[in-house]
C-alpha positions, 0 to 999 in steps of 0.5 A: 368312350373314345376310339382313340385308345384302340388306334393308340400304340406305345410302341410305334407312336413317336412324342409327335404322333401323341401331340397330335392325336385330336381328342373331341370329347363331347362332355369333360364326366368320365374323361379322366377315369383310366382304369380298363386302359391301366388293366390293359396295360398291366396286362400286356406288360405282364404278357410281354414280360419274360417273368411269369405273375408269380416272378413278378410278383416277388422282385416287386416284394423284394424292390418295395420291401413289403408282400405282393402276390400273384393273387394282387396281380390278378386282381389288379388285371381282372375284369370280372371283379364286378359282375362276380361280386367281388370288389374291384381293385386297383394297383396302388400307384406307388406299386407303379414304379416297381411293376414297370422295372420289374416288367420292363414296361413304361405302358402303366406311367404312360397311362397315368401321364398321358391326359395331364399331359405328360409324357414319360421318356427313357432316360437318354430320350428324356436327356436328349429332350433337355439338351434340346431345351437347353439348345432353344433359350441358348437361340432365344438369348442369341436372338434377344442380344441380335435385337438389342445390338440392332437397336442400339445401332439404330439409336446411334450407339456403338 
């Protein structure tokens, strides 16, 4: 397993400071397989949280209209499901949105975004991060027009 998740912090690491992580997986097999570094994250969010597991567990109830219980918390963070015989378990993806307003975490989407490449913003980030695009085709279109006046000076136009 790579070192590069105990060196990755969420809440000091900039967008650029992700980009340029190098990873150099030796084999591509079980690259993709998050679940230790989901449970870690759903850990520290719930530690991190001002709720306890069972608050957390009711205004996710509430936000999703269906019963979650601090009992599927615990499941979902527990590691020891295996080696006691108990099947493991996960947190259902479309639980995700839910646990991370609740806790007020975005480290479980970071988690799932980060080997697809995606990266999860706040909305004023995410905002700035669409101005900015917006910003570099207003300069790509401003540097096209600049070529196309200059060759049609250089062909004689006016």
């Amino acid at each position: 397993m790579s070192n590069c998740k105990r060196s990755f912090d969420n809440k000091q690491s900039s967008i650029f400071d992700l980009l340029s992580i190098k990873q150099t997986p030796a084999s591509d097999a079980g690259r993709f397989r998050i679940i230790e570094d989901l449970r870690e994250s759903l850990r520290t969010a719930i530690k991190n949280s001002p709720f306890s597991r069972h608050q957390i567990a009711g205004e996710m109830s509430h936000l999703l209209q269906e019963t979650v219980t601090k009992e599927q918390i615990d499941s979902w963070t527990r590691e020891s499901d295996e080696m006691n015989g108990r099947s493991s378990r996960h947190i259902p993806a479309e639980y995700l949105p839910a646990f991370c307003q609740v806790t007020g975490s975005r480290a479980p989407i970071e988690v799932m975004g980060r080997l697809c490449g995606a990266f999860v913003l706040p909305g004023p980030d995410a905002l700035r991060a669409e101005i900015q695009k917006i910003e570099e085709n207003i300069k790509a279109a401003h540097d096209q027009k600049r070529q196309r006046l200059a060759l049609l000076k250089a062909i004689g136009g006016k």
